[in-house]
C-alpha positions in Angstrom: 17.8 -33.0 -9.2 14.8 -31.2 -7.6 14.6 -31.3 -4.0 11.9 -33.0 -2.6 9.7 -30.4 -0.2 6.9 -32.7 0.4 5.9 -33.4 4.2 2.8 -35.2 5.8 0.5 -33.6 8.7 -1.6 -36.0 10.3 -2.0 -37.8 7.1 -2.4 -35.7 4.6 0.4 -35.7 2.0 1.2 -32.0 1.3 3.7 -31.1 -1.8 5.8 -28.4 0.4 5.3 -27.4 3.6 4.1 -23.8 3.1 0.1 -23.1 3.9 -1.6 -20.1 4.5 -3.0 -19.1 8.1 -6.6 -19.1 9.0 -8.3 -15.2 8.7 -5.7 -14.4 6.0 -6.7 -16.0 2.8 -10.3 -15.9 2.8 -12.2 -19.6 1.6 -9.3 -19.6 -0.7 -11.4 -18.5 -4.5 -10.6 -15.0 -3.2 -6.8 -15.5 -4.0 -7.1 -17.3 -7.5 -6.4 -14.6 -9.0 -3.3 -13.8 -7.2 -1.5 -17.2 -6.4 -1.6 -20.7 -8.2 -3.3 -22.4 -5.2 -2.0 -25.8 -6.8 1.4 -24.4 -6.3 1.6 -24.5 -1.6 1.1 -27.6 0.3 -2.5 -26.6 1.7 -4.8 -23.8 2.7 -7.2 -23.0 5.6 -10.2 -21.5 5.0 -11.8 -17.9 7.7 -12.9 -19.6 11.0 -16.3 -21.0 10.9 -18.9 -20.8 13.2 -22.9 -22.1 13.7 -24.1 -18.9 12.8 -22.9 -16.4 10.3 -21.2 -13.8 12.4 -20.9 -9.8 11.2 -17.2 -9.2 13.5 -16.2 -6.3 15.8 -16.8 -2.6 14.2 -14.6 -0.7 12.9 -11.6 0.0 12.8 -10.7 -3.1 13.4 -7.5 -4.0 11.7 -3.8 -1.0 12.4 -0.2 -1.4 11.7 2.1 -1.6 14.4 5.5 -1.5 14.1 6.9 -4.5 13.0 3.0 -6.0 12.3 -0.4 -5.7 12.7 -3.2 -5.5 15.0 -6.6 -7.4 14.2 -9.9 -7.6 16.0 -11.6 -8.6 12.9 -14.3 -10.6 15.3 -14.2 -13.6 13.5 -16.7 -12.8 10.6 -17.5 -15.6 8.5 -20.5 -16.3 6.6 -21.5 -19.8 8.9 -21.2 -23.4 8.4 -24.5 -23.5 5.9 -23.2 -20.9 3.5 -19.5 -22.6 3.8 -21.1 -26.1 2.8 -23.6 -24.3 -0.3 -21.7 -21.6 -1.4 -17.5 -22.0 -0.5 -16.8 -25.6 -0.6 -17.8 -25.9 -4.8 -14.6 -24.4 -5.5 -12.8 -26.3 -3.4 -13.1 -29.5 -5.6 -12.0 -27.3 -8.3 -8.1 -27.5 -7.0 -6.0 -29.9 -6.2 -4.6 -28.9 -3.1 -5.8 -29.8 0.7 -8.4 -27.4 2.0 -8.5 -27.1 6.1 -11.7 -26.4 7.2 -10.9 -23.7 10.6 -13.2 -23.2 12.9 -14.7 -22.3 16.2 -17.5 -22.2 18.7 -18.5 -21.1 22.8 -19.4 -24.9 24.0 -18.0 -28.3 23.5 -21.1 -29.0 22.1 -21.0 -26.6 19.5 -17.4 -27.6 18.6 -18.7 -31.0 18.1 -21.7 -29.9 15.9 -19.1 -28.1 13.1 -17.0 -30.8 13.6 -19.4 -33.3 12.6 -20.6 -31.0 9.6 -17.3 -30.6 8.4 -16.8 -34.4 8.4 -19.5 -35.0 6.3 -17.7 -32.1 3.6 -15.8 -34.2 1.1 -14.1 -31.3 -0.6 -12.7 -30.7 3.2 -9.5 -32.3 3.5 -8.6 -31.5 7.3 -10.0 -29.5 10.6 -8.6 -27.0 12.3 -9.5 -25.9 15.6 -9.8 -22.6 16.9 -9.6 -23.1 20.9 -8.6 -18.9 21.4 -12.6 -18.1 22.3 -14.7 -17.7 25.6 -16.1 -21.0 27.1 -19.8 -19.3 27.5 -20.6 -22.1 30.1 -17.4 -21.6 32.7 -18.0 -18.2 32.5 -16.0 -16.5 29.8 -12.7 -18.7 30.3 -11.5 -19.1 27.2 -10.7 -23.0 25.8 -7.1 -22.5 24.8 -6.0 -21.0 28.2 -7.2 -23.8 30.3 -6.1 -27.5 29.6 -9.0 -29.5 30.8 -11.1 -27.2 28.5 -9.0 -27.3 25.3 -8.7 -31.3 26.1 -12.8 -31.3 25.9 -12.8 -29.2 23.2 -10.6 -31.8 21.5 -12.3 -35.1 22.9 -15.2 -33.6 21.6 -13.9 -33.3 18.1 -12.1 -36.3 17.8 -15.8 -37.9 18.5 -17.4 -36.3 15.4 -14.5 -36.9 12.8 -12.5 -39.1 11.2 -10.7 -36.6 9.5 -7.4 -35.2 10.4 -7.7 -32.7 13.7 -5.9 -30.1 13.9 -6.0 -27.7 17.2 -4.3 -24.4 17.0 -3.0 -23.1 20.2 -3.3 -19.5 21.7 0.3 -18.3 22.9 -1.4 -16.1 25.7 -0.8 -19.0 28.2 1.9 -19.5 30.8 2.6 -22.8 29.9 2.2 -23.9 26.2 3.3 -27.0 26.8 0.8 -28.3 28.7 -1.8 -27.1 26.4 -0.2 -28.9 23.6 0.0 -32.0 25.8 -3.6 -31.8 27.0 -4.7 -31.5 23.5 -2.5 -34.7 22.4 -3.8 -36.9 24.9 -7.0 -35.7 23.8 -6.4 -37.1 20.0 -5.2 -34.0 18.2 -3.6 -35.3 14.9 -1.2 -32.2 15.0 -0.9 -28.7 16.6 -0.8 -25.3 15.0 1.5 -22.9 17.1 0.7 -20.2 17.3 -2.3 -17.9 17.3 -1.8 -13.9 17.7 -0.6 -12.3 20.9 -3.3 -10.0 22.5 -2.0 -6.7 22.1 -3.4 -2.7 21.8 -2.8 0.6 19.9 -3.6 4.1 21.5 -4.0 6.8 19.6 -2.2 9.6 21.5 -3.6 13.1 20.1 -7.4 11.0 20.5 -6.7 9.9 23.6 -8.0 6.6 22.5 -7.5 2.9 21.8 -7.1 2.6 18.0 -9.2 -0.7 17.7 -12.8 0.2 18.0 -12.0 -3.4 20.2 -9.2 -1.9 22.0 -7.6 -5.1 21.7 -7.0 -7.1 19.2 -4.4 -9.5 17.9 -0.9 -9.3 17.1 1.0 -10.7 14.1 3.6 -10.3 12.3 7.8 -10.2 12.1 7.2 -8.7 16.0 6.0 -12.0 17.1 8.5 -14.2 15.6 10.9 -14.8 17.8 7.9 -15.9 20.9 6.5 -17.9 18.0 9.8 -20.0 17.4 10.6 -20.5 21.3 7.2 -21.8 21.2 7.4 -24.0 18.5 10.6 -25.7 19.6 9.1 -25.9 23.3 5.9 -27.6 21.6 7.6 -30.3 18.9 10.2 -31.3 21.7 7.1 -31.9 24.3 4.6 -33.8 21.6 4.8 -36.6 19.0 2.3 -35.4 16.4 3.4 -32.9 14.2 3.6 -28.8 14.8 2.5 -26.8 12.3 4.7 -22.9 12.9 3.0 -20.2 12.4 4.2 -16.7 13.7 5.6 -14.0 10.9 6.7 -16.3 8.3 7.8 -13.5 5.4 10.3 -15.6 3.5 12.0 -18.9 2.9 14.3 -18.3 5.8 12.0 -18.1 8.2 9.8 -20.7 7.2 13.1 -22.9 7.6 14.2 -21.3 10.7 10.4 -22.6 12.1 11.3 -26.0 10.6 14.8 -26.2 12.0 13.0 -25.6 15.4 10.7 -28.6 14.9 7.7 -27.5 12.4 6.9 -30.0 9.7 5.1 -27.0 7.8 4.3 -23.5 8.6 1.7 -21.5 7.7 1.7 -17.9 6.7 -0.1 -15.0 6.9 0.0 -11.3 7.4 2.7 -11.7 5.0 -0.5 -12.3 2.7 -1.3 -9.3 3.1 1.7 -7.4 2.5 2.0 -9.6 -1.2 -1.0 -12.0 -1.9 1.4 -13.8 -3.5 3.4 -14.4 -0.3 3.3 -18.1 0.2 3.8 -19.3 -3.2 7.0 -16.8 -3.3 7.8 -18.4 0.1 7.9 -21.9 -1.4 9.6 -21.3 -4.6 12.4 -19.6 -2.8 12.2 -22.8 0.1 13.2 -24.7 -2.8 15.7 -22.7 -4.4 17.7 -22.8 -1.0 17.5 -26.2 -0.5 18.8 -26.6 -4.6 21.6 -24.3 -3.5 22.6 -26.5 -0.9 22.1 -29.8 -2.3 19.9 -30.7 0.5 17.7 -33.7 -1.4 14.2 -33.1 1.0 13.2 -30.6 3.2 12.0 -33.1 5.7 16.2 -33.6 6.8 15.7 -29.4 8.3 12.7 -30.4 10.7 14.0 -30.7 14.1 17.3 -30.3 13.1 18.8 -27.4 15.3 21.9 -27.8 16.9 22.5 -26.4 20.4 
């Protein structure tokens, strides 16, 4: 008998628990060719914004030991050439697409969110609190709780779908921004976004990233990813989606055992395009080994 690898975030029924990270998998046509979409549980499209938005210059993306370094700037081709141009294809497949994205006020928050609503090939939101608050000068939302909470109030307003808010791990205390986004009416929580990190060139005498930071992802982050995950899904009711250098089937299940009901994966994407469809063929192979009869018996479950 096939073990059953379907789990639900925020209401959305997913068919296994492995989706693909925001920034990593384009709008999702780009990977058609590489991985049977209809084969992961969902995917999430580039952060969106108002305005189409160019990114940082170049270079903006090195290799670090154990992972990678982005300051990609969060291009995107805007919320008007999303709804034309992207979201066609998404009624095309039968698999959840979460709409990601960001803004610099509440207000503009609000304004996606409500576009995004109205999106029926859009099955979920995801929020992107890790950018500057232009109105408190610069703070950025996922660092300060009574910000991320107005983020989130703010988006809860505008939609009736399910809400999503991915938390930034460059925080002291992650578990009172997952708490302050709760309250706020976050359906679940992604944890977590990249760690702020930097590369110098030695013999240039220079930072790498024309940036000269940028963030980290990867195996390297792992193990901060996990401790935050458990921290987060033992301090919340919704669910926790884990994100945090998912390459295989073990440590997608590691992130469950620590209290994810799906993970998301991405710099692994770019390693092998075909990553998270490998990821949950060989989730379900383990769990066949094992005679465990649903996937949904790992979340939470780790001993101490």
């Amino acid at each position: 008998m096939k073990p059953d690898l379907s789990v639900e975030i925020a209401g959305l029924r997913l068919r296994n628990p492995v989706m693909t990270a925001s920034g990593t998998f384009g709008y999702g046509e780009e990977f058609k060719e590489y991985v049977d979409l209809e084969s992961i549980g969902a995917f999430v499209t580039k952060g969106l914004s108002i305005k189409p938005r160019a990114g940082n210059p170049t270079p903006r993306i090195v290799e670090t030991p154990g992972g990678m370094l982005n300051a990609i700037g969060l291009q995107n081709v805007g919320i008007d050439a999303f709804i034309a141009q992207k979201a066609p294809f998404l009624r095309t497949v039968n698999t959840p697409a979460i709409a990601n994205f960001f803004g610099n006020t509440p207000e503009e928050y609000a304004e996606l969110a409500a576009r995004l609503d109205a999106v029926p090939e859009v099955a979920g939101l995801e929020v992107n609190i890790s950018c500057p608050n232009v109105k408190q000068g610069g703070i950025v939302f996922g660092t300060d709780p009574a910000a991320a909470s107005a983020v989130t109030a703010a988006c809860r307003a505008a939609t009736s779908k399910p809400l999503i808010v991915k938390l930034s791990p460059n925080v002291t205390d992650i578990v009172a921004m997952a708490r302050a986004c709760e309250d706020a009416g976050a359906d679940a929580l992604s944890v977590i976004n990249t760690l702020t990190g930097m590369a110098i060139d030695l013999e240039r005498r220079r930072p790498v990233l024309a940036n000269v930071t940028g963030g980290l992802s990867g195996p390297a982050i792992k193990p901060v990813a996990l401790r935050m995950v458990w921290q987060v899904a033992r301090a919340v009711k919704v669910p926790v989606i884990g994100i945090g250098g998912i390459m295989s089937a073990t440590d997608a299940l590691e992130f469950m055992l620590a209290g994810a009901t799906a993970v998301q994966v991405g710099t692994a994407s770019f390693v092998n395009p075909g990553a998270a469809q490998q990821i949950a063929q060989e989730m379900e192979t383990w769990l066949a080994e094992r005679n465990i009869p649903s996937v949904r018996e790992l979340v939470g479950a780790l001993q101490s």
